[in-house]
N, C-alpha and C positions, 0 to 999 in steps of 0.2 A: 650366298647363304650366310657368309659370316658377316654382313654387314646387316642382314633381317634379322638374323639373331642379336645381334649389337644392337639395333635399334628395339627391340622387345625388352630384352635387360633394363636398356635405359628407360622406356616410358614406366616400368614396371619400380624403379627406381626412384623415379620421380613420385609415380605415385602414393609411394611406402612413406617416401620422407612428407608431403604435402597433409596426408593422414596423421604423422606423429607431428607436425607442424599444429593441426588443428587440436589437435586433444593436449595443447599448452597455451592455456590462454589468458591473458592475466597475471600472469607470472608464477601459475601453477601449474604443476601434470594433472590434466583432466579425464574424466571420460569419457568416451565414444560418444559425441553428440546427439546420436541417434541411435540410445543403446538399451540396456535393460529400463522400463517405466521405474522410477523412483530412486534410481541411482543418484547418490549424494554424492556432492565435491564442496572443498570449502574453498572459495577463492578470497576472499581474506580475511583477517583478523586483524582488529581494533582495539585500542586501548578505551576509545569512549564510546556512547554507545548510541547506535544510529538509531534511527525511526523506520522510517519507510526507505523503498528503494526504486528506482527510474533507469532506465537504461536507453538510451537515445539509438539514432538508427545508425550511427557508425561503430556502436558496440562501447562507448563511453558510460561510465557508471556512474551514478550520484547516489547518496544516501542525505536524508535527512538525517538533523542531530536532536535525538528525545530529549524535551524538556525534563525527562525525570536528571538528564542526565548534568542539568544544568552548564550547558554548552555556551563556550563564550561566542559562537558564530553557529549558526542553523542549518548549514548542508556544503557538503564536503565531496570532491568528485575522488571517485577512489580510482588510482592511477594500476599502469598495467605491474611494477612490480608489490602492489597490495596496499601501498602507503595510500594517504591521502592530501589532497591540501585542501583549503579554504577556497570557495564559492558563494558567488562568483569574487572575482578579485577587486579591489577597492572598495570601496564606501557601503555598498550592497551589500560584502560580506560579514559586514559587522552589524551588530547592534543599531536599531535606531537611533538619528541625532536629533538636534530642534526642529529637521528639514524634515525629518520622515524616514530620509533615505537609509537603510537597513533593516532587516529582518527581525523581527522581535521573537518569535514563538514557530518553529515547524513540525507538526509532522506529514500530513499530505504532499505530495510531489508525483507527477507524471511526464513524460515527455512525449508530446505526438509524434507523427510521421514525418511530420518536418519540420523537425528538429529542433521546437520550441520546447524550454523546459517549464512548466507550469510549478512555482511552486506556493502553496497554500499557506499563509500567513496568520496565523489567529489571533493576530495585533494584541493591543493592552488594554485597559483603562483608558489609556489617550488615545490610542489607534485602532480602528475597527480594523475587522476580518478583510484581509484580499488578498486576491490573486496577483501574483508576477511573474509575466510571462518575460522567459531570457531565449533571446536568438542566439543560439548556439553557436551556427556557423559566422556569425559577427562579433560573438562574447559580447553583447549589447543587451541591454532592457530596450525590451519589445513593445511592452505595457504593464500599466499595473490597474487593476482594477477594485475598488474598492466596494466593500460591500456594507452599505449600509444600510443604517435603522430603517423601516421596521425587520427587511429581510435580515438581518444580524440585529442580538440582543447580547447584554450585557450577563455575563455569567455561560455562554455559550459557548460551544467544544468543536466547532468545525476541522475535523481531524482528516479529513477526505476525499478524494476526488475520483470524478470519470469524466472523460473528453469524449463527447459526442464526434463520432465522424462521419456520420452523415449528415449533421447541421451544426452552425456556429452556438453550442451551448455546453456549459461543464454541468456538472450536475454533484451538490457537496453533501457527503454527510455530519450533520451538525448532532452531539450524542446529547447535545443541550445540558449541561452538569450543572450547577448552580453549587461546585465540590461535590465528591465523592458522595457527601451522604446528604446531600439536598435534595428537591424537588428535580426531577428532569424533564426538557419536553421536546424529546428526539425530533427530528425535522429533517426535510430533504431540502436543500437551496437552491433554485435553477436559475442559473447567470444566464444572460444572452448578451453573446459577444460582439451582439451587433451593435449597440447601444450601451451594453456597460451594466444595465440595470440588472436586480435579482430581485426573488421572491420567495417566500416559505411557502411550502406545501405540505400536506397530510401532517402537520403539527400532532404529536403525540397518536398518530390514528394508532391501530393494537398492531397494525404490521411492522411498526416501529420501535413497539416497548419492549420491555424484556419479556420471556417467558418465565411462567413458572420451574423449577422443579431445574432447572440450566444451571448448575451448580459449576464455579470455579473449583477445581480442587488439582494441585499438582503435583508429583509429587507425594503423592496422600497429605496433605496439607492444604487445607480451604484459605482458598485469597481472600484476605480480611485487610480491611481499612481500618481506622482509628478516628470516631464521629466525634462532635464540638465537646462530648461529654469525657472525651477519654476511652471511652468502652469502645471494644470490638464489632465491627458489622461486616456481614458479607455485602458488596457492591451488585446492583443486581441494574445493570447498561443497557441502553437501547441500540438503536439503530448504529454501525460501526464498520465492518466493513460493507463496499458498496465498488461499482464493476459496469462495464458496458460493453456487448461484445461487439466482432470486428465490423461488424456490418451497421453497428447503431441502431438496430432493433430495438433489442433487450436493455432496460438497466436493474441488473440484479444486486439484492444489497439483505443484509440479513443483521438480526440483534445482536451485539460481543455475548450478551447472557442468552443466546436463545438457541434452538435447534430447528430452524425451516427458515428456505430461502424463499426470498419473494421474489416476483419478477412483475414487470409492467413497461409497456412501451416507451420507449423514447419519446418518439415524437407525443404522445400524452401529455408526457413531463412537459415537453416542452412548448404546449398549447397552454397560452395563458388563458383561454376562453374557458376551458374546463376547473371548477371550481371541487373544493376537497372531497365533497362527497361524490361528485361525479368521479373523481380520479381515485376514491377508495374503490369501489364498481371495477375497476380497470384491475386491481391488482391483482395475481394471480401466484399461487402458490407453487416454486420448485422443483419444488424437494429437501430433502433433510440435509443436514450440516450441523456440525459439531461445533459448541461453545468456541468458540473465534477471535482472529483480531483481523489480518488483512486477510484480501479477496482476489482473485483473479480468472480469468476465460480463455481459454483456447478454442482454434478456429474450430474445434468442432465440436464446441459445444459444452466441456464439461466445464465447469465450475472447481477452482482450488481456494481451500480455506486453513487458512491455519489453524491446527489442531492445538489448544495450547494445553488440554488437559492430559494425554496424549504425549505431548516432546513429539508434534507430526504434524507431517502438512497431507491433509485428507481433499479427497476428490471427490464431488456427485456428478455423477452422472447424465446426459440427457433423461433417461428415463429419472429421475429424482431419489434413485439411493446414492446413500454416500456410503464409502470405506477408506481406511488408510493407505494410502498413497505411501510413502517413507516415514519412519519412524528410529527417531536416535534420540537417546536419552542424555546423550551427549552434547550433540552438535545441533539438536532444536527445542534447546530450553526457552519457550516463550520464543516461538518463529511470528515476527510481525507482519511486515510490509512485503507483498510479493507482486513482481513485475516480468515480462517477457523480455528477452532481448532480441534483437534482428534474425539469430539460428535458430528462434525457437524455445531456444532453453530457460527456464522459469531460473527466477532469481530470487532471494528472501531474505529477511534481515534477522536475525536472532539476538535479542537484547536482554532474555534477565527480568521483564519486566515483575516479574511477582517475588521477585528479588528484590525490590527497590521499596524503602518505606511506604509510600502512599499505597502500595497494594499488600503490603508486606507485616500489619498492625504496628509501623512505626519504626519498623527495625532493615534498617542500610545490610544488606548480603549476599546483590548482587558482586561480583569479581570478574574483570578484564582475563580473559581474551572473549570480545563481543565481536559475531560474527557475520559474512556476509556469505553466502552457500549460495550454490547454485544445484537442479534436478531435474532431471529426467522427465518428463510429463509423459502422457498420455497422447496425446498427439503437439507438434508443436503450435504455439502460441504467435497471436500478430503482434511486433513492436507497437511499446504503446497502450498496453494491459498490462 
């Protein structure tokens, strides 16, 4: 008897400590992994300020570095006690040389299921748009794939990605900007990774412009830019974030200034035989969503969007209404880039951005500690969204 008792103690034991093992992760005390929907944690804080965010399948984290934030290196893996370092290490992790090799501009980044980390490029004047795929488990370039003219134009915003996984294709949101207060002509790009090649699709069609009346305001304060004249304009974006779920079905993607998501097949996108107007035909209408930046899907189905007028990352639904999901006026000022990691657990970046002059009528007010949180969902998410 006393040694069944001894042996109940101990599994019981075991499994008390295995539980408070799991809810510190990171290098912080977290929450129940599988606990109240919308529970907030911040797993770290940054003095510069990231973009998007990827989380690989062995639970490693990457963050892009926002150009607002003028970063001397573009993506930075954040370590388990919250610091970060420079990615990938050597030559890559810097700036472009004469050779090519480095990174000039990021915010898109994803990492699939094995273990490639994709991160999106939006080159210069001398370097078009591509993709660079990093083999994780060899810390090697994998590939890089270039995106050029006519699929990539000059004055173009390719900010975005989704990895098809049911076929060799990425699929980019381009918000096409020509500056803030130029012409735009939003675009979807569809790489096929068999070949290397891309292509523009639905150029400017209306499921990728902005909508009316999708007003920035946060804060009580309208996100205003500063046009060639001096004078103040509201930014009025297309097409921004964009998403594809686990099964590679769906790729849903919706306007930064607009309220309804769109959705349309994958394999559509990725028929090159089908031409824009057949492929407008295809597209198919959501559900509603809140003025936005980054996107994400869980395996069942709903849709997460960051909320940025809000300080919230809001949810739709399969049935296509949306509501707030978590909301902190604190800890998701302007929540960007949201990604799954291997548990499930959604992951986001919050940077400030209507803090930073280009959305701010000229005026520098964002201030450090920029953050990276992690929430609670609704059901959990595949690695890899």
């Amino acid at each position: 008897m006393k040694s069944a008792r001894f042996g109940t103690l101990l599994r019981i034991s075991t499994l008390a400590m295995m539980a408070a093992a799991a809810a510190t992760i990171g290098g912080c005390a977290g929450t129940d992994r599988r606990s109240e929907p919308g529970s907030l944690e911040v797993f770290a804080t940054m003095n510069d300020v990231p973009g998007n965010v990827a989380v690989a399948p062995d639970g490693r984290v990457f963050v892009s570095m926002h150009p607002f934030g003028n970063p001397s290196n573009c993506v930075r893996e954040v370590l388990s006690d919250g610091s970060t370092r420079v990615f990938p290490s050597g030559a890559w992790g810097g700036k472009p040389g004469a050779d090519g090799i480095g990174l000039a501009s990021v915010i898109g980044i994803e990492c699939d299921a094995r273990g490639t980390l994709w991160i999106l490029d939006m080159g210069t004047d001398a370097i078009v748009p591509r993709l660079v795929a990093w083999d994780l488990s060899r810390d090697a370039l994998s590939r890089e794939i270039s995106i050029q003219p006519p699929a990539s134009v000059k004055g173009g915003f390719p900010q975005d990605l989704a990895i098809d996984s049911a076929r060799p294709f990425i699929y980019i949101a381009d918000m096409g900007l020509t500056g803030l207060g130029g012409a735009t002509l939003p675009v979807i790009i569809v790489v096929d990774l068999r070949d290397g090649s891309s292509r523009r699709v639905l150029e400017n069609a209306p499921a990728l412009r902005s909508e009316p009346g999708a007003a920035m305001v946060i804060d009580g304060r309208a996100v205003l830019a500063t046009g060639s004249d001096g004078k103040p304009f509201a930014p009025s974006l297309g097409i921004n974030p964009i998403t594809i779920d686990h099964r590679g079905e769906w790729v849903v993607f919706g306007a930064m200034h607009g309220r309804t998501l769109w959705r349309i097949r994958a394999a559509d996108l990725a028929n090159a035989k089908l031409n824009d107007e057949q492929l407008a035909l295809r597209l198919e209408k959501f559900g509603e969503k809140p003025v936005s930046d980054g996107i994400t899907i869980d395996r069942a189905g709903n849709v997460y969007t960051t909320d940025v007028n809000n300080n919230a990352i809001s949810v739709t639904t399969p049935d296509g209404r949306s509501r707030v999901l978590v909301r902190d006026d604190a800890r998701l000022r302007w929540a960007d880039g949201l990604s799954f990691g291997p548990d499930g657990t959604l992951y986001a970046t919050v940077n400030q951005l209507h803090r930073f002059a280009p959305l701010n009528n000229g005026k520098m007010e964002a201030q450090p500690p920029y953050l990276v949180v992690r929430v609670e969902p609704l059901s959990p998410g595949a690695q890899g969204r």
